[in-house]
Every structure is written in C-alpha cells, then in structure tokens.
C-alpha positions, 0 to 999 in steps of 0.5 A: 333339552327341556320340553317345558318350562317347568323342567327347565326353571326347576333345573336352573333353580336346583342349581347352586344359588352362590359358589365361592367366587375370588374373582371374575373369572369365571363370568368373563371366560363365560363370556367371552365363549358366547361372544360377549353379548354383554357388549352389544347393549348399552347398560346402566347399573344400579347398586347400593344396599336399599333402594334399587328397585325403586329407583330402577323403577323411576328411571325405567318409566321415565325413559319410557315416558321419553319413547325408549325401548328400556330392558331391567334386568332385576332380582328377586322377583315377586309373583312371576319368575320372568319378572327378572327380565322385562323389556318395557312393561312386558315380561320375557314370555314363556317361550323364550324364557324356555328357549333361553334356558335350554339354550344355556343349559347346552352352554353350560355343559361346553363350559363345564367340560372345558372348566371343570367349573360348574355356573352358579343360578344367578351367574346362569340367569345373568348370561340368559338376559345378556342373550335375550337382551342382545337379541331384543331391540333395546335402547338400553338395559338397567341392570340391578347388581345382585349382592355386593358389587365388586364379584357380582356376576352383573359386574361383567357390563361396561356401563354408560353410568353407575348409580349407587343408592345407598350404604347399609349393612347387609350380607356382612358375611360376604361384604364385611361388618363395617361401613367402609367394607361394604361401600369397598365392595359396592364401589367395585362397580364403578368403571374407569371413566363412566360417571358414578351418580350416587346418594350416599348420605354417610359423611365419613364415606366421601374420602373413600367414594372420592379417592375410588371415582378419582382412581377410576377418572369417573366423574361424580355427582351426588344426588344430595347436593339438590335441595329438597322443598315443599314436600308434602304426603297427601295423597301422594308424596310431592315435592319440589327439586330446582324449580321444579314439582315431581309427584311419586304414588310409592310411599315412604319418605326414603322414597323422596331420596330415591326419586332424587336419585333417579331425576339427578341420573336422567337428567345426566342421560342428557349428557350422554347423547339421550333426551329424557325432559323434564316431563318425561321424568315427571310422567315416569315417577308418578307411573313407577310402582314396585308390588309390595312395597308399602302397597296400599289394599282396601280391606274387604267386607 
C-alpha cells in the first residue's frame, strides 16, 4: 500500500493510458467484482466532440443553485489531479484520493490474478470515482465521457439522461474519419429508454441520431429547436430563450449553444422527479467558469 499521495498518483499514472479494447467486458467483470457501485448513484452523461466541460459546468451550478448535492467526474484536469473528481465546489482531498487509489491498487492485483488482464488508468480513475461517489452523499453525479462514447470505460453507467454536445472530428484513429463514424461511436451512449438530449447541429446526421434513439426507444430532444434572441456580448454574453434572459460570464459565441444545451436538460430534469427553476438555472450559468477557456488576465505592470 502506498504511504503517499505521490507514490500512489505515480503508480496509477505509470499505468497504461489506453490498452486495446473490443468491448465492455473488462469494465463490467470489473464491475461487478466490487459489487457495481456504478448503480448506487444517479448519473448523467455527457459526450460529444466540443463542449462538454462547459455544459457539465452549467448544469453542475445550476443544480447546485437548486440545493443539489452534484458530484463531476471529468478529464483532463488543469492544475490539480483531484480536479477529476468533485462533489460540489470541493475537490475529493488528498486522503481520500490516497485511500481510493490504494484501495484499487489492492483490487486491481485480485483482477489481474483472476483475468490475467491488466486495467487501464483511465479504466483505474473511473472505478475510483464509482467508489468515492458511492460512498458520498450525492443527488447525482455528471459524468463526462472520456474519448468516444461507445467502449469508453464511463460507458458502464445506466444514466437518467444522455446528453451529446456536438459532432466533429476528433481521435479519427480510434472513431473513424467520417462524420457518421464518429457520431456512431458517440451515439454508443445512448440507453434503452433514457432520453438523449443533444445539439447536434449536422443536418445529414438526423436520420443516423433518429434510427439509434428509436432502436433505443430514447426519447429525444434537440437543444436547436429553441430560438435564440436578443444576444448581446457586453460585457457578458446574454440572451434570451423563450421568454426568458440568461447571462453567461465564458466567453465565446459557441458558449451560447452549450449554455442552450444546458438550460434544455435541466429543465427535462423537471420531468425526472428534480425541481431546478428557471432561477436556478440562471444563477448557475452566470456562476459556471472553466479555468483557461477563454480566460480573460489584466496584464501586469
């Protein structure tokens, strides 16, 4: 066991990044060794190619503004390696992130010995926020996928809701090199019967997102289908969604899709047995902030 945080952070970050990976399998057996604590937590997930922090960060304010207990779980991080995992505004500490890795480096050498399979580090990091966040008292947990969708170790969660961002090309090794390759593999996080929330905005991809959610039986909503009006940039971004005026401090026009995005989810929480207001959701979009995204600095003299 390790004594340190830093001997158990440079263990888990020696470990394989991404091993080659035809399926679930692994993640489940997994799993189900520790009991599926994957299962003891509501979840929300999150995909698609740009946007994810940012609309995470909407809906993790907004359903704090609405007195909910919210855990992220998200990656990269940028200063801080507890970053990764939060429950409200506080990082998981030191001590337990010690805890947590020492408990999983105990697990992982059970698995291997049963497997003869070694657990990637991001496959090690997502069973370590399933332990911590079922041992925490959260409302529910956002969950950013990590590469992909479809065989991304997040993928083991039964969601209230699935929420995808956007489409673009990226990791083109792994997803593919066309469009509808790459929205295939993001599409993988769709449950049967969990509603998919999206802002997709390809037009040539509806058939694709359509024939998946109804195979699914999800119901879906499209994020686009509200008009945007009255946008304005100074100093913050603002605008108006059905009747209604919302302010966001990040900047960047692309910001306004997501922040719709957001607002078009929480307010389907609705439906879902949560009550996020419409003032909730304007505190916790002018509230959310990402380090380093479009960050505004004075400059020094």
């Amino acid at each position: 066991m390790f004594k340190t945080l830093k001997a158990a952070q440079a263990w888990i970050e020696s470990v394989e990044k991404f091993g080659q990976k035809y399926d679930l399998t692994r993640m489940q057996n997994a799993c189900a060794m520790l009991g599926n604590p994957q299962n003891s937590f509501k979840s929300i997930h999150i995909g698609g190619t740009n946007g994810k922090g940012s609309t995470l960060s909407y809906m993790k304010e907004s359903l704090i503004a609405a007195g909910y207990n919210v855990g992220t779980f998200i990656s990269p991080y940028i200063v801080h390696f507890n970053e990764r995992i939060t429950v409200n505004h506080a990082m998981i500490s030191d001590e337990d992130l010690l805890y947590y890795i020492n408990q999983i480096y105990a697990f992982q050498t059970q698995y291997l010995a049963k497997y003869q399979d070694q657990i990637t580090f991001f496959e090690l990091l997502t069973l370590i926020s399933f332990q911590y966040f079922k041992d925490q008292p959260v409302d529910l947990v956002l969950y950013e996928v990590g590469l992909g969708g479809t065989l991304d170790a997040t993928n083991v969660i039964t969601p209230i809701m699935s929420i995808i961002v956007s489409i673009g090309y990226d990791h083109m090794g792994v997803l593919g090199n066309t469009l509808t390759s790459i929205a295939k593999n993001k599409l993988g996080i769709v449950k049967p019967k969990v509603p998919l929330i999206h802002s997709i905005k390809q037009p040539h991809l509806k058939p694709l997102i359509n024939s998946h959610a109804n195979m699914m039986a999800s119901p879906i909503i499209n994020a686009r289908m509200h008009r945007l009006s009255n946008i304005t940039h100074t100093p913050n971004i603002a605008f108006n969604l059905q009747g209604v005026t919302y302010s966001i401090r990040m900047r960047g026009a692309h910001q306004i899709d997501n922040a719709r995005l957001a607002i078009t989810a929480l307010t389907h929480l609705n439906h879902l047995g949560y009550h996020v207001h419409t003032k909730h959701i304007q505190t916790g979009l002018t509230r959310a902030f990402m380090p380093g995204r479009f960050e505004a600095f004075k400059p020094q003299l």
